[in-house]
C-alpha positions as CSV (number, residue, x, y, z in Angstrom):
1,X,0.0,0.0,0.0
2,X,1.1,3.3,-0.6
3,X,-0.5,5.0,1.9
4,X,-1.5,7.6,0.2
5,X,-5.2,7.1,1.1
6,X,-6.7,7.2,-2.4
7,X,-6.0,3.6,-3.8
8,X,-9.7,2.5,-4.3
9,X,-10.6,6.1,-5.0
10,X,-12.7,6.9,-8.1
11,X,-10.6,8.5,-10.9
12,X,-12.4,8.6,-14.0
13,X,-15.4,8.6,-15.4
14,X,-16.7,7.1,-18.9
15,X,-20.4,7.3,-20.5
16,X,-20.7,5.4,-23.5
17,X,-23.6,7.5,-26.2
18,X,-24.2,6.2,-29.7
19,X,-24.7,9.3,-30.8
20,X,-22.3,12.0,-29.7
21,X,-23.5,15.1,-30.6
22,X,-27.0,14.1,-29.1
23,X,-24.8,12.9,-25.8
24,X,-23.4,16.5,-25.7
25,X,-26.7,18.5,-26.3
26,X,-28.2,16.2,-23.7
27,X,-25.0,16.8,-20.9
28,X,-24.6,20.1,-22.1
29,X,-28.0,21.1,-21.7
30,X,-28.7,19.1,-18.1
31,X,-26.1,20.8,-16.5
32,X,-25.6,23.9,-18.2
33,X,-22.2,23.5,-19.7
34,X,-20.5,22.9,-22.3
35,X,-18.3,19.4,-22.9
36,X,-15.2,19.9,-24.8
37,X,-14.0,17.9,-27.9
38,X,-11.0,15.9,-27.3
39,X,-9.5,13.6,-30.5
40,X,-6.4,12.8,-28.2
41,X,-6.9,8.9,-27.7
42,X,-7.6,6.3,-29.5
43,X,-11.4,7.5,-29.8
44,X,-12.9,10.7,-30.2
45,X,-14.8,12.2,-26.6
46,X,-16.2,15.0,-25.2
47,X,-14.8,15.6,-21.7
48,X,-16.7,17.2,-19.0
49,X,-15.0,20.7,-17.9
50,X,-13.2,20.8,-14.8
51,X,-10.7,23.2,-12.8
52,X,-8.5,20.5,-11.8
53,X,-9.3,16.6,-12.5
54,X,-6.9,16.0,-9.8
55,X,-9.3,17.5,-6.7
56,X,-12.0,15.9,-8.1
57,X,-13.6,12.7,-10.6
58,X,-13.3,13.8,-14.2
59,X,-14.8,11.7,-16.8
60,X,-16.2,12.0,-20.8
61,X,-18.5,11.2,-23.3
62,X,-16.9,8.5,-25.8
63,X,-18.9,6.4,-29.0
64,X,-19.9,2.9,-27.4
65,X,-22.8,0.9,-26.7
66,X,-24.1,1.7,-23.3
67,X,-25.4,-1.5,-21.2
68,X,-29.4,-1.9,-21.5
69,X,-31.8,-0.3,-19.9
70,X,-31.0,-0.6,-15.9
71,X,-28.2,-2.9,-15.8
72,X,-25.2,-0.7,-16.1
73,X,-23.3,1.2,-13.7
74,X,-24.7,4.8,-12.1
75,X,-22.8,7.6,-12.7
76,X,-23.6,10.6,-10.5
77,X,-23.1,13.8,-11.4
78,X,-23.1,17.4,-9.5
79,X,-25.6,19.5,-10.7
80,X,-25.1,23.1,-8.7
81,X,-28.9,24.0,-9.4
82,X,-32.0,22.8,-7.6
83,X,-32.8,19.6,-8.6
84,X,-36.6,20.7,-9.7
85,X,-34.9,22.8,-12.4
86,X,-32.6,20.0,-13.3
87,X,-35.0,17.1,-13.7
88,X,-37.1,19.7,-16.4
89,X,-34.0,19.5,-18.2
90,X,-33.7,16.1,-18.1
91,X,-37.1,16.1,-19.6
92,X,-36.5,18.7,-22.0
93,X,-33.2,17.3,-23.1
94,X,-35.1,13.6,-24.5
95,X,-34.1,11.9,-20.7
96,X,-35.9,10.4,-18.1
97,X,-36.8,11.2,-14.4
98,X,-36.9,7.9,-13.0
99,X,-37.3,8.4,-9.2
100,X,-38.1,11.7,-7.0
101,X,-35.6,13.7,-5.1
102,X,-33.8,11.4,-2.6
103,X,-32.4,13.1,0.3
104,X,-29.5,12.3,2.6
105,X,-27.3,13.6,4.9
106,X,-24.8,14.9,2.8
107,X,-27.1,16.3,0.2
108,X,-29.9,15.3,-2.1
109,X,-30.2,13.6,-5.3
110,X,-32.3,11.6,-8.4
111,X,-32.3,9.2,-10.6
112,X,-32.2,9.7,-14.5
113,X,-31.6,8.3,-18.0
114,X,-30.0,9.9,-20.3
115,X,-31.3,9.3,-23.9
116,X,-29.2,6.6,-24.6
117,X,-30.5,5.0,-21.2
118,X,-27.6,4.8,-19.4
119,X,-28.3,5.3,-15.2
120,X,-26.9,8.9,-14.0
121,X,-28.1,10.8,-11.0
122,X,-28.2,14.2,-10.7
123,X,-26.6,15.3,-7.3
124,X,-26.1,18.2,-4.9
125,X,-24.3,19.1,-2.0
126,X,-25.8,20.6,1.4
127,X,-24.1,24.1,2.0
C-alpha cells in the first residue's frame, strides 16, 4: 500500500452515447455546460469541464454501446442547481426522471436516464 489514502478512490469517469452530438446536447443542456472535444486517444470524446481533474472525478462522453436499460453502472453527477430545475432539463433534453428527489445527509439527489438510457443521477451538496 502506498499509503496515500486514495488507492480505491474513483478517478475517471466514462459514458458510452451512440450518438455524440445528441450525448453532448443532452450533458450540455442538463447541466448547463459545455463538454469539450478531445481527438487525443484512441477515440474521439467530449470531456466534461473541470478546474482540476486531480481534486475531483473527471470523466467524458466516448462512442460505445451503453449496457441496456438498468443494468449498467450509475454515474452521478453534481448538478449546482436545484434539482426541480434540473430534472425539467432532463425532460426537455429527451431523458428520463426515474425516481423523485432522494435526500441524505450529505445532500440530495435523483435518478435519470440519459437518452441513450444509461443510469446517472443528478446530485447536490448541502451548503
Amino acid at each position: 500500500m502506498s499509503g496515500k489514502g486514495n488507492e480505491h478512490a474513483v478517478c475517471w469517469a466514462e459514458i458510452p452515447v451512440t450518438d455524440m452530438e445528441r450525448g453532448k446536447a443532452f450533458y450540455g443542456a442538463v447541466l448547463g455546460v459545455e463538454l469539450v472535444d478531445n481527438n487525443n486517444g484512441p477515440n474521439p470524446m467530449a470531456d466534461f469541464p473541470t478546474s482540476d481533474p486531480k481534486k475531483g472525478i473527471a470523466g467524458h462522453l466516448y462512442p460505445g454501446t451503453p449496457a441496456p436499460k438498468g443494468t449498467g453502472n450509475t454515474i452521478h453527477l453534481v448538478a449546482n442547481e436545484p434539482l426541480e430545475t434540473v430534472m425539467k432539463r432532463v425532460t426537455e433534453a429527451g431523458g428520463e426522471v426515474v425516481s423523485p428527489a432522494i435526500d441524505i445527509p450529505v445532500g440530495s439527489f435523483f435518478y435519470a436516464h440519459d437518452p441513450d438510457g444509461n443510469s446517472i443521477g443528478l446530485f447536490n451538496f448541502k451548503s
